[in-house]
N, C-alpha and C positions, 0 to 999 in steps of 0.2 A: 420164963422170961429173964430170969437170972442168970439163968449160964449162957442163955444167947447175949445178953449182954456183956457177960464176962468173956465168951469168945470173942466178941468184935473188939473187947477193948486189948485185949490179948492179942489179936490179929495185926492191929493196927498198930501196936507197939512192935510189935515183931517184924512189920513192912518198914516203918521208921528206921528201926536200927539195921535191917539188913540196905536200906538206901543210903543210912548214914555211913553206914562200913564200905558200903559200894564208890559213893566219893570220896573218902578217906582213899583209898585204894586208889584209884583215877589221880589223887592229887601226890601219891608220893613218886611218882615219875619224874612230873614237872617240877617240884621241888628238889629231886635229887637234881635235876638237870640244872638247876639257878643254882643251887649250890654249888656244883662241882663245877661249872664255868665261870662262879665266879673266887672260889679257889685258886684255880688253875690264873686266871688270865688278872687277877688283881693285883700279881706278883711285878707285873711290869708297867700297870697301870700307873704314866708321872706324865709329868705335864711332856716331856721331852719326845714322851711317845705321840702326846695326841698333837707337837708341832714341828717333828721333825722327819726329813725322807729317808725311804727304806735305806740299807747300808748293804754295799757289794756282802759275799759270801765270806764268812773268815773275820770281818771286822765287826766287832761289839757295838751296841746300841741301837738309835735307829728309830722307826717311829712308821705311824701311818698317816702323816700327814694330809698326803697326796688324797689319798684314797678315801678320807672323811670328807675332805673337798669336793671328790670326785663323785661320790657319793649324792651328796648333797646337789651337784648337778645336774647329777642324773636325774634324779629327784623332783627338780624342779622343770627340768624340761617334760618329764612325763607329766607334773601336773599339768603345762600350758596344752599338751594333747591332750590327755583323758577325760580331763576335770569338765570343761565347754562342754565338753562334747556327752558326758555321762551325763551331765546337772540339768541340762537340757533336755535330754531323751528320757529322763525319769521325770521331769514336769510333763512333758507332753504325752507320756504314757498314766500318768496321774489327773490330767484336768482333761485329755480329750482320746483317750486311749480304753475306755469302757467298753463301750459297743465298736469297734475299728477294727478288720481284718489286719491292717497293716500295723495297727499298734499289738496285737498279737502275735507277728513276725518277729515285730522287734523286740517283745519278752523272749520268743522262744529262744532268737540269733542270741542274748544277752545270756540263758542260760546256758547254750551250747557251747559258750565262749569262755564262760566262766570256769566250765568243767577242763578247759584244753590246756594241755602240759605245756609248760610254761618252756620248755625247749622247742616244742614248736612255734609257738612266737615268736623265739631267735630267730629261728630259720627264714620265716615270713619277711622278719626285719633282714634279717640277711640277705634276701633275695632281692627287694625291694629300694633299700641303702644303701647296702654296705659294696655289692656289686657292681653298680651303678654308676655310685663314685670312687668304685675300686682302694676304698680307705675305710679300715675300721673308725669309728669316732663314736665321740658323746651323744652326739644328736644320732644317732641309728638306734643306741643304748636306750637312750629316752623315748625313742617314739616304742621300740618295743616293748617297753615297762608300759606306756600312757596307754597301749591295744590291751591290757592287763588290767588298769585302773578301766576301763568306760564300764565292762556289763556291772562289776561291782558297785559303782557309785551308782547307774544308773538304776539298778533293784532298788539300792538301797534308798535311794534319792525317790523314788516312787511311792516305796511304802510309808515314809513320813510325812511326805506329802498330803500323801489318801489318810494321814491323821489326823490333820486340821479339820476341825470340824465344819461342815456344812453349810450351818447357819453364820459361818462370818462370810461367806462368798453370799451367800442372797441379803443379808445386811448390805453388802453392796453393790451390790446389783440395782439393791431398791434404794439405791442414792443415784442411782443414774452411771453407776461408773462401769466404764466397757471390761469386758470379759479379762482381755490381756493386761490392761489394767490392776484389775482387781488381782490378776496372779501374780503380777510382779512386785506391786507395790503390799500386798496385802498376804497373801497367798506365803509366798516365799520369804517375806518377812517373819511370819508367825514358826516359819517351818526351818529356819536358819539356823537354829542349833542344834535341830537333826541334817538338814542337809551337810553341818560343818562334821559330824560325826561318821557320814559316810566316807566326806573326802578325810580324814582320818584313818578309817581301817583300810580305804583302798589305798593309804599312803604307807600304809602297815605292810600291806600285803606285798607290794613290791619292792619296799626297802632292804627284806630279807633276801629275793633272787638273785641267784647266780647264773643259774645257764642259758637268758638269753643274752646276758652279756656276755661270756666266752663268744658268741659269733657277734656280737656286734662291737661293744667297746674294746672288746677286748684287754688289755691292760698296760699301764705304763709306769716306771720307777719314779718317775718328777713330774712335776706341777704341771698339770694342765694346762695347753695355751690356748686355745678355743674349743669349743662344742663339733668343729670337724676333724681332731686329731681323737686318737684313744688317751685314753683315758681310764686311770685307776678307780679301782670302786672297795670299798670294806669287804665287800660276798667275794670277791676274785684275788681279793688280797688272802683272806684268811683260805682261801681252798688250795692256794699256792703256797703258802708259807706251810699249809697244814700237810702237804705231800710230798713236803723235801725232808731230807735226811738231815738238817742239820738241825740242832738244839735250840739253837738261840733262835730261827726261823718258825718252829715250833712253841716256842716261849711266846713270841709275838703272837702266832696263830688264832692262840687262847686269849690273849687281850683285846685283838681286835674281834674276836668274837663274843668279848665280855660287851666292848664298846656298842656293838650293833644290836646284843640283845634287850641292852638298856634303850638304847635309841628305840627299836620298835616297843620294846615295855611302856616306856614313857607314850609316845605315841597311845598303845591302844588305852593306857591309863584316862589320857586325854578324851581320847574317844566315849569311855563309859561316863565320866563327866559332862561331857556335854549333850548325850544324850540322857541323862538322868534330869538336865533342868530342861530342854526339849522338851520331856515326859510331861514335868512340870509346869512349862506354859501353855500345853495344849489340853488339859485338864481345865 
């Protein structure tokens, strides 16, 4: 009985440190990678860069102005697409999508959708937008990114949902209050800082895209006038500045891709926060 318990405890120290050594190993990648971008691109990192427009070839200085702007656009137009449209389709796949052939379509369409390369969603947007009105612009940019944001928020918007526990919906039920009711005012209230945490990683996930913007927004050196012209974005700035030959374009490449990895870092930071007191109110 002693050596089997001297094996198991042996065993299991030995599982321990080969799992421990296994994420050590997994995490110096992604460290060396925060490291070394933020090395590289903190060198140009001044206020000058994050408010001033790109500068012709040849002359010094300069900034990404446009393209934080533009960014942030994009941004916000794909929320007004995806966001409705995802927060919605993962309550009604969470409160009446159990037994439903058709709420099974739409898990299966949300996974199949989630898996598809994000160039083909240009293309889609491109076919659709950009064609149409024969002008690259911010809104083709946004609606591409927002077909991006829906399966994600909608999974994810489902699953926290279905964690609300049970007994607060027939608590009110047994006050007399109707079904739609009870999930709006009750339902999605309790479940609001998981749902805020979905629309965070799907705000994650497309703030880093680049190539369905190459067909749709495609890119510009100055400030944005509307959501129907193109439009500069951080991902199209830095993959432009990153494949020319000149120094100081390359200097910038690595700042703005310091800027963008902070912006999505923060973001998912956000996200693990709000799902950690989510966690905690549904408890």
């Amino acid at each position: 009985m002693v050596n089997y318990q001297t094996y198991r405890r042996w065993t299991d120290r030995t599982m321990v440190f080969l799992c421990g050594t296994a994420a050590f190993l997994a995490g110096i990648p992604l460290v060396s990678l925060l490291l070394y971008v933020l090395v590289q691109g903190f060198r140009r990192l001044d206020w000058t860069f994050l408010t001033s427009l790109p500068t012709p070839v040849g002359v010094s200085g300069g900034g990404m102005a446009n393209a934080i702007l533009g960014t942030i656009t994009l941004v916000l137009i794909a929320s007004c697409v995806g966001l409705p449209i995802g927060i919605f389709a993962g309550i009604y796949l969470s409160e009446y999508g159990k037994k439903n052939r058709f709420a099974w379509m739409v898990r299966f369409t949300a996974d199949v959708l989630s898996g598809v390369p994000s160039i083909v969603t240009g293309i889609v947007a491109y076919t659709l937008i950009v064609k149409p009105m024969h002008n690259f612009s911010a809104l083709a940019g946004g609606v591409a990114l927002g077909f991006m944001m829906i399966p994600i928020t909608t999974r994810t918007t489902e699953e926290l949902v279905k964690m609300v526990p049970h007994s607060i919906r027939e608590a009110s039920w047994a006050l007399g209050i109707s079904q739609w009711r009870t999930i709006l005012s009750i339902v999605v209230r309790t479940a609001k800082n998981g749902i805020l945490t979905g629309v965070l990683l799907s705000i994650a996930r497309i703030a880093g895209e680049t190539a369905p913007l190459l067909f749709t927004a495609f890119n510009n050196q100055f400030w944005p006038k509307g959501i129907n012209e193109p439009t500069a974005s951080l991902t199209v700035q830095v993959f432009t500045y990153a494949i020319s030959p000149f120094k100081d374009w390359q200097d910038q490449a690595w700042t703005g891709a310091l800027v963008l990895l902070l912006l999505v870092l923060s973001i998912n930071l956000s996200a693990k926060f709000f799902f950690k007191n989510s966690r905690s109110l549904l408890r």
